[in-house]
Structures are given as C-alpha cells and as structure tokens.
N, C-alpha and C positions, 0 to 999 in steps of 0.2 A: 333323129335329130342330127343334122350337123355340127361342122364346126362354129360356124357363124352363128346360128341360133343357139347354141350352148354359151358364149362369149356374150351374145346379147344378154341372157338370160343373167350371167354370169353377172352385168355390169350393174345388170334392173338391180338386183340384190344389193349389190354393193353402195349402190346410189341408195338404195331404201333405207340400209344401215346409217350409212353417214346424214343421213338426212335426219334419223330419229335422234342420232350422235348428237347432230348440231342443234336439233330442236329442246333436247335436255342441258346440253349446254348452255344453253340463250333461257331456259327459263330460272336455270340455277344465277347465273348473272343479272337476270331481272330482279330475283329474289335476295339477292345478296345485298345484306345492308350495306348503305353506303359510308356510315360511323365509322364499320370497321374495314379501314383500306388494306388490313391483309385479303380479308377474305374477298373483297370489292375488286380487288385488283389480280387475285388468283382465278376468280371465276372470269375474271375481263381475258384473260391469257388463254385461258384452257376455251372458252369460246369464240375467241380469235383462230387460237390454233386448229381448232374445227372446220371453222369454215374454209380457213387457208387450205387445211386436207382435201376437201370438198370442192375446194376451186380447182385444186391442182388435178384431182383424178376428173374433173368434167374435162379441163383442159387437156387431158390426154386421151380421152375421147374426141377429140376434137370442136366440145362444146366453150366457146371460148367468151361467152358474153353471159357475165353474170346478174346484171339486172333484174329478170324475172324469179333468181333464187334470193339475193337481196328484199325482192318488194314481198316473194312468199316466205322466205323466214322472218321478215322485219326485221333483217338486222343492222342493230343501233350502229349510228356514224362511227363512237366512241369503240365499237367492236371490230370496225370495217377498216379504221385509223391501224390500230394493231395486227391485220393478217398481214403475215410476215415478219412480224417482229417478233425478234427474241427475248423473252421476260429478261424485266432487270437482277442484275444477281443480287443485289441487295434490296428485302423489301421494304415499303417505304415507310413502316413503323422502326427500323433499325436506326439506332444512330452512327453516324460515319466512323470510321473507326480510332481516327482519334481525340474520338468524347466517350468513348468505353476507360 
C-alpha cells in the first residue's frame, strides 16, 4: 500500500464517520420537540455544526459542491441557515439579564 491509497483510505473513513455523525445529528434535531426551544435549538447547533465539519473536511479534499450531500442527508433549510454560525450565548428560554 502506498502513500496515496493509505490517505484515500484514510479519508473513506473519515467521510464514513462524519457522515454517521451528521446522520445522528439530523435525526436527534428531527426528534427534538419543538415546545422545548432549549433542546430544539441545541440539537439545531450541534447538527449544524456537523455538517459545517463535514463541509469543511470535503472542501479540503477538494470536494467543493455540496448539493448531492444536502439532497442525501436531507438537510433541513433551517440546519443549512446555521452552518457556520456560532450558537447564541444566551438560550432562548433565558431572560435578558436585566429582568433576573
């Protein structure tokens, strides 16, 4: 085995983990009631930040068009809105802090 087939191999992996990553992500955010905007809103971040991971290492493989992982994860608009962003520090069941 070479270098090149060990690094291929190397990525299959990598790709297979994040993929199972984001596919449990995206079902916990499916699953997540929407009543409760802590948990609604924590599974929306953590499945965002999945995919963003997932954008980022295909894009450093050179893979730079993410449509066909969008249409096979189905990932929601409302998911696709947040990669990149960084969770609010305040959640949004808190009251601002000068009504504590």
């Amino acid at each position: 085995m070479n270098v090149d087939q060990f690094l291929r191999g190397d990525s299959a992996a990598m790709f297979g983990k994040l993929g199972r990553d984001v596919e449990q992500a995206l079902a916990a955010y499916r699953a997540a009631p929407v009543e409760d905007a802590v948990v609604h809103t924590d599974t929306l971040y953590a499945a965002a930040d999945l995919v963003w991971r997932y954008f980022v290492v295909r894009e450093a493989c050179g893979l730079n068009e993410h449509t066909h992982v969008i249409e096979t994860y189905d990932i929601p608009p409302e998911v696709l809105a947040k990669v990149g962003v960084p969770r609010p520090k305040v959640r949004p069941d808190t009251p601002p802090a000068n009504d504590r």
